[in-house]
C-alpha positions, 0 to 999 in steps of 0.5 A: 615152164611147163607144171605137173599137175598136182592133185590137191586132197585134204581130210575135212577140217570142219569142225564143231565151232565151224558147223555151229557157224554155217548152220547158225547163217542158214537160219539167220537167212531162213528167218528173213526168209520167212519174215518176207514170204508173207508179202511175197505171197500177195501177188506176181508184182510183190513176188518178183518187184517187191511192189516197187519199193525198193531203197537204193542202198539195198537194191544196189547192194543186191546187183552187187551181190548178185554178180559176187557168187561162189564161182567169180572168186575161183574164175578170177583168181584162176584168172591171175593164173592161166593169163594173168590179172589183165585177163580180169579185163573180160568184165573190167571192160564192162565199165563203159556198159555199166555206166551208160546203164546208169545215166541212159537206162537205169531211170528209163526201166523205173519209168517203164512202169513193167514187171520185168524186163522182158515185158519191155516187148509189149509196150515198145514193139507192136504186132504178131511179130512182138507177141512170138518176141515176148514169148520167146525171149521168155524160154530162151532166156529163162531156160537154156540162158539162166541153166547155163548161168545157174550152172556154173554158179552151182559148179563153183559151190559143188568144187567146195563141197567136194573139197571141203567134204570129199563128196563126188560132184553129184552130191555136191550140186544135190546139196548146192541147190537143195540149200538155196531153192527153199528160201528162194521160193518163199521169199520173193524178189524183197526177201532175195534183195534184203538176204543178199544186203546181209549176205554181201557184206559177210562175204566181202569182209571174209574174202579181204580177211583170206587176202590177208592170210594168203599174203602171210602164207606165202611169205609176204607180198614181196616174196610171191613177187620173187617166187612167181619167176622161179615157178612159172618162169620170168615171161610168164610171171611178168604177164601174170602180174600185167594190169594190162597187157604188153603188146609180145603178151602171149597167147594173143593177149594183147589182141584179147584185151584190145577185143574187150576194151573196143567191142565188148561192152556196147555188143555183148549181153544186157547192154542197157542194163537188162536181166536181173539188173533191170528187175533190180531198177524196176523194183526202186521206189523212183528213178532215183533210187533206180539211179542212185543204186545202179551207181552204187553197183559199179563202185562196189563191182568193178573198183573195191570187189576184185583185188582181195580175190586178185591177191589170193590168186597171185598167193595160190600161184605160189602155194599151190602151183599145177593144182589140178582135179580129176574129171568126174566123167573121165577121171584124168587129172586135169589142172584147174587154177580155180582151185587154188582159191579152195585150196588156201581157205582149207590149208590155212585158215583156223577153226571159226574163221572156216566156218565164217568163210564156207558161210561166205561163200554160201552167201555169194552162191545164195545171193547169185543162185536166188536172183538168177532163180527168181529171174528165170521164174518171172520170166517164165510165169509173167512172160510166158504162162501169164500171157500165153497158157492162163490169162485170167488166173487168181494172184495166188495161183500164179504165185504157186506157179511162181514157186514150182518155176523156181524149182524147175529152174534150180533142177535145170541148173544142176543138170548142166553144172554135172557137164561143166568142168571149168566157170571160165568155160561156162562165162566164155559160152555164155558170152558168145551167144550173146555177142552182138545182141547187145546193139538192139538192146541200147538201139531200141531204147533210142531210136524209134525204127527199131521193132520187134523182127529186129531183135528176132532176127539178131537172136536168130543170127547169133545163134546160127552163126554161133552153131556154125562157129562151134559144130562145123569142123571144116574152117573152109565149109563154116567160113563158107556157110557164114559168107552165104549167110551174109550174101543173102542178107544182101539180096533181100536188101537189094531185092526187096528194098533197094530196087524200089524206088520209093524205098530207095529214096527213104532208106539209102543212107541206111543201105550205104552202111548196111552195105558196108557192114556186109562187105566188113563181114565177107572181108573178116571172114575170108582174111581172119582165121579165128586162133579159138572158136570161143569168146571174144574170137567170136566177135570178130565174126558175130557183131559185123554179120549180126549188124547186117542181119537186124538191121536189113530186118529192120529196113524191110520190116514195117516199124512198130505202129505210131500209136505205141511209140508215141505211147512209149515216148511218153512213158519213157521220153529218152529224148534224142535225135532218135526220138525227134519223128515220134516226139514231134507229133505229141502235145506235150513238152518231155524235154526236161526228162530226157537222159539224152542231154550234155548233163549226163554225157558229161557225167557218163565221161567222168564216170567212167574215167574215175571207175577206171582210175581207182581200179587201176590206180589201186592195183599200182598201188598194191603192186608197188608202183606208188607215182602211178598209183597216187596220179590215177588217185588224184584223177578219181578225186577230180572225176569224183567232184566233176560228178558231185558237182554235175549231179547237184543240178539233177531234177529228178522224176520222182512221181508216177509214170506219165501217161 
C-alpha cells in the first residue's frame, strides 16, 4: 500500500518543569566534567586512556553508550518501518564479530601496552611502508571516517531540535555541537567514560518508559499487530514483524539477511574490536578488566538495548503512518520513518517526563558525540602530530592541541550532517568503505606474514573499487574497470612472484587461493548485476577483489623484520598455528597466555549461540510466540552455564606488559 507522505509539525511543548530538567542534566554532566579535567590535563595518556585505570563495569558501560547515541533509535525504529525488524540484522549480525572480540582481541590491545589503536602500526609492522600507515590511518580515519560517523549522530539530534523546537537544520547542528564540544575537551577520555556510565542508564530507562507509552497510545500491542495489515497491507505487515526474513521477503530481503549473517561480521570494519572499542580496552586496568567489559558490551548492545526502540517503532508504524519532513536543500516533502520515533515522544508524553526524555537522548548524543570526538582527536594528535609535525613538545602542549583537535573534529562533523538527510544513509556509506578491510585487521593479529602494505594496499583497494561502484554510471564501463582491477592483481602475482622459482616454491599454496580469489572476483563481477550500489551489495564485489589485492601485496612484499615480530610475539603472544615461525625462535614459554586455544573457542561458540537465543528468544516472546520464546530461553540458560563453568578455569595476566 502505497502512504502519502504526512508532514508531521507541532508547537513546542517544552515547558517550565522540562527546562528545569534538561538544564539541571547539563550541569550534573558539566560537574563531572570538570571534576576530571584536572587529571586529563597531566598528559596525552591521562587524556585519551585515562592512565589505564579503567574498572570493567565503566569502561564496558561506555561501549555501550557510546553505540546508544541520539540517531540508533530513530535508525532502527525507522528500521521496523521501511523493512522490517529483520532489518536490525545490519548490527544483529555483528555478534559473531563482537564475541571473537571478546575472547581473541579484547586481552591482546590491553596487553599492547599502546595509547590508541592506531599505534598498533608501529609495534607490529616494520619500515617506511608502517611509518606512511601510521600517519595515514591517522587522517583517513580521523577526518573523513569519524566526519561521517559524527555526522550522522549530530543529524538525529539536529531532527529533535528542529521538531521539538521548530528551528531550521543549521541552528540545530550549531546547538548540537555547541552542547557536547565543551565537556569533551575538558574532560578527556575518564570523564567521557564516567559521563557515558550516568548517562547510559537515564537513556536506557526512559527509552523502556516511551515503549510502554507507545504501546498504550496505539491502543495495546495487540491492536498495532491488527492495524499494521489494514495500513501497510498484509504482505508488508507480515515482513515488518519477521524477526528473520522469509525467503519471497521483498526487496531481496532474504538475500540481505544471508549477506549480513555470512560475510558481514568477519570483513567489515573494526573486526577485532578496534577504534573507540579498543580505546576503551586499552584504557582497563588489566586484561580482565578489558575482557570482562568487552563482555559486558554485547549483553547490554545487542540482547536487552534494541526491543524498547523495536516496540516504539512498531507503535510509530500505526500512529504515524507516511510521516515525512521537507528537505532542508530542495524542500520536497520526503517520507522519513525515523521520524516517527520523535513524533510519539512529542505527542504523547506528559510535562517532566519530556524533559527526562530530550535529556535522554542529550545523553545518547553526548555519550556517542564525545567518544567519537576524543577518538578522532587522539588519532590525529598521538598518531599524526605527535610523530610527524612535533616530536619533542611538553605534555601540556599536546594536551592543548589535544583540545583544539576535538573542536576541529566537532566542526567537521557538523559540516557534513547539513548534507546528510537519512542515518540509515550515513550507516550504509560508512559500512561500504569499509567493507573487506575487516580481514587484515583479525589476520595481523594471528599471522605473523602480514605487514604494513597489506593493510595500505586493501584501504587502497576499497577505496577505488568503492568510487568505481559509486561515481561510474556505465554498469558496463565499472564492471570493466574493477576486471582490469583484478587482472593486474594477477600479472604482478604471475610476474613478479610465480615466475621465480624460489618464490614459487614458498608461496604456492598462497598463489593457489590467491588465484582463486581472482578467478571468484572476475566471475561476480561479470555474472552479478549489483540491485543497488550501496551496502551489503557492495560485498559481493569488494571482499573477493580486496582479498586478491592485500594479499598478492602480501606475497610480493618483504614481511616485517623479525626483530619486531618476535618483540610483538612477546608483548601479545596470541598464539596459534600463525604464530609457530615466530614463537619457535624465542626463549621463552608464552603458552599459558595464548588466546588461541580450545578454552576460548569453546567459550566464543557458546557465546555467541546464547547472545543469539536471548535476542531471538525475547523478541518471540514479545510477539506472542511463548514455545519458541521459552525453548531459546532454556537455551541461554544452558549457554550461560557452559560459559560460567569454562571461565572458572581462566588464569589471567593481570601484571605489567612482558618485555
Amino acid at each position: 500500500m502505497n502512504l502519502e507522505p504526512m508532514e508531521f509539525t507541532t508547537k513546542s511543548p517544552i515547558t517550565l518543569i522540562d527546562w528545569i530538567i534538561i538544564i539541571s542534566f547539563i550541569l550534573i554532566i558539566i560537574a563531572i566534567s570538570i571534576y576530571y579535567s584536572k587529571q586529563s590535563r597531566k598528559s596525552v595518556s591521562d587524556y585519551f586512556a585515562s592512565g589505564q585505570g579503567m574498572p570493567w563495569w565503566i569502561l564496558g558501560t561506555s561501549m555501550v553508550a557510546t553505540t546508544f547515541a541520539a540517531d540508533t533509535p530513530l535508525a532502527i525504529s525507522g528500521l521496523v518501518v521501511s523493512q522490517g525488524i529483520w532489518g536490525n540484522w545490519f548490527y544483529w549480525a555483528q555478534v559473531p564479530q563482537f564475541m571473537v572480540g571478546v575472547y581473541f582481541f579484547s586481552r591482546l590491545w590491553r596487553r599492547a601496552g599502546i595509547l590508541t589503536d592506531n599505534e598498533l602500526v608501529d609495534i607490529r609492522y616494520s619500515g617506511k611502508a608502517a611509518s606512511f600507515l601510521r600517519g595515514f590511518r591517522a587522517i583517513y580515519f580521523a577526518v573523513p571516517y569519524n566526519a561521517i560517523t559524527i555526522g550522522f549522530v549530530i543529524l538525529a539530534l539536529t531532527n529533535i531540535i528542529g521538531l521539538t523546537f521548530n528551528v531550521p537544520k543549521l541552528w540545530g547542528i550549531i546547538v548540537s555541537i555547541l552542547i557536547t564540544v565543551g565537556y569533551t575537551a575538558i574532560s578527556g577520555l575518564s570523564g567521557v567514560m564516567v559521563t557515558s556510565f550516568f548517562q547510559f542508564f537515564l537513556a536506557i530507562g526512559m527509552m523502556v518508559y516511551l515503549a510502554v507509552i507507545a504501546v498504550g497510545a496505539a491502543g495495546g500491542f495487540g491492536s498495532i499487530l491488527e492495524q499494521l495489515p489494514q495500513i501497510y497491507g498484509s504482505a508488508k505487515a507480515s515482513a515488518m514483524l519477521d524477526i528473520i526474513p522469509s525467503i519471497n521477503a521483498p526487496n531481496h530481503g532474504w538475500t540481505i539477511f544471508i549477506l549480513y549473517i555470512t560475510l558481514m561480521w568477519w570483513t567489515t570494519g573494526p573486526t577485532d574490536g578496534g577504534a573507540y572499542f579498543a580505546q576503551r580496552m586499552i584504557s582497563a586496568k588489566n586484561e580482565k578488566h578489558s575482557f570482562l567489559g568487552y563482555f559486558w558490551f554485547n549483553i547490554w548492545h545487542v540482547v536487552l538495548r534494541p526491543w524498547p526502540w523495536i516496540i516504539v517503532g512498531l507503535a510509530a508504524a500505526v500512529l504515524f503512518p507516511g510521516i515525512a519532513q521537507r528537505s532542508p536543500l530542495t524542500g520536497e516533502l520526503v517520507k522519513n520513518p525515523e521520524l516517527g520515533y520523535i513524533a510519539v515522544m512529542l505527542t504523547y508524553l506528559k510535562p517532566g517526563f519530556l524533559g527526562l526524555m530530550l535529556a535522554a537522548f542529550l545523553a545518547a548524543f553526548m555519550s556517542t558525540i564525545s567518544a567519537q570526538i576524543n577518538w578522532g582527536a587522539s588519532y590525529l594528535i598521538n598518531d599524526f602530530y605527535r610523530p610527524y609535525i612535533k616530536k619533542n613538545a611538553s605534555e601540556k602542549h599536546y594536551v592543548r592541541m589535544s583540545i583544539l583537535a576535538v573542536v576541529f573534529s566537532a566542526f567537521l562533523g557538523g559540516v557534513v550532517t547539513f548534507f546528510l538527510d537519512s542515518i540509515f544513509t550515513g550507516w550504509l556509506l560508512l559500512w561500504a568503505i569499509n567493507a573487506g578491510i575487516g580481514v587484515v585487521y583479525l589476520a595481523r593479529w594471528y599471522w605473523w606474514r602480514v605487514n604494513a602494505w597489506s593493510e595500505i594496499s586493501a584501504i587502497a583497494c576499497l577505496i577505488s573499487v568503492i568510487a568505481v561502484i559509486l561515481f561510474v554510471d556505465s554498469i558496463v564501463v565499472m564492471k570493466g574497470i574493477l576486471i582490469a582491477i583484478v587482472l593486474l592483481t594477477f600479472v604482478a602475482l604471475i610476474v613478479f612472484g610465480l615466475s621465480k622459482k624460489a618464490w614459487r616454491k614458498e608461496y604456492l599454496g598462497s598463489s593457489i587461493f590467491i588465484i582463486s580469489m581472482i578467478v571468484l572476483s572476475i566471475v561476480l563481477v561479470v555474472v552479478i548485476t549489483l540491485p543497488e550500489n550501496t551496502y551489503p551489495w557492495t560485498l559481493i564485489y569488494t571482499l573477493p577483489i580486496s582479498l586478491s589485492v592485500w594479499l598478492t601485496t602480501t606475497m610480493l612484499t618483504k614481511p616485517t623484520e623479525e626483530a619486531k615480530l618476535i618483540e610483538f610475539y612477546k608483548r601479545t603472544h596470541p598464539g596459534g598455528p600463525g604464530w609457530k615461525k615466530i614463537a619457535d625462535k624465542v626463549k621463552e614459554d608464552y603458552s599459558a597466555g595464548h588466546t588461541f586455544n580450545k578454552r576460548n573457542i569453546i567459550g566464543c561458540i557458546f557465546g555467541i549461540i546464547g547472545t543469539y537465543a536471548a535476542l531471538i528468544g525475547f523478541g518471540h516472546l514479545i510477539l506472542g510466540k511463548l514455545v519458541s520464546g521459552s525453548l531459546l530461553m532454556v537455551l541461554l540458560v544452558i549457554s550461560i552455564v557452559i560459559i560460567v563453568k569454562n571461565l572458572s578455569n581462566e588464569k589471567w595476566e593481570t601484571g605489567d606488559i612482558k618485555q
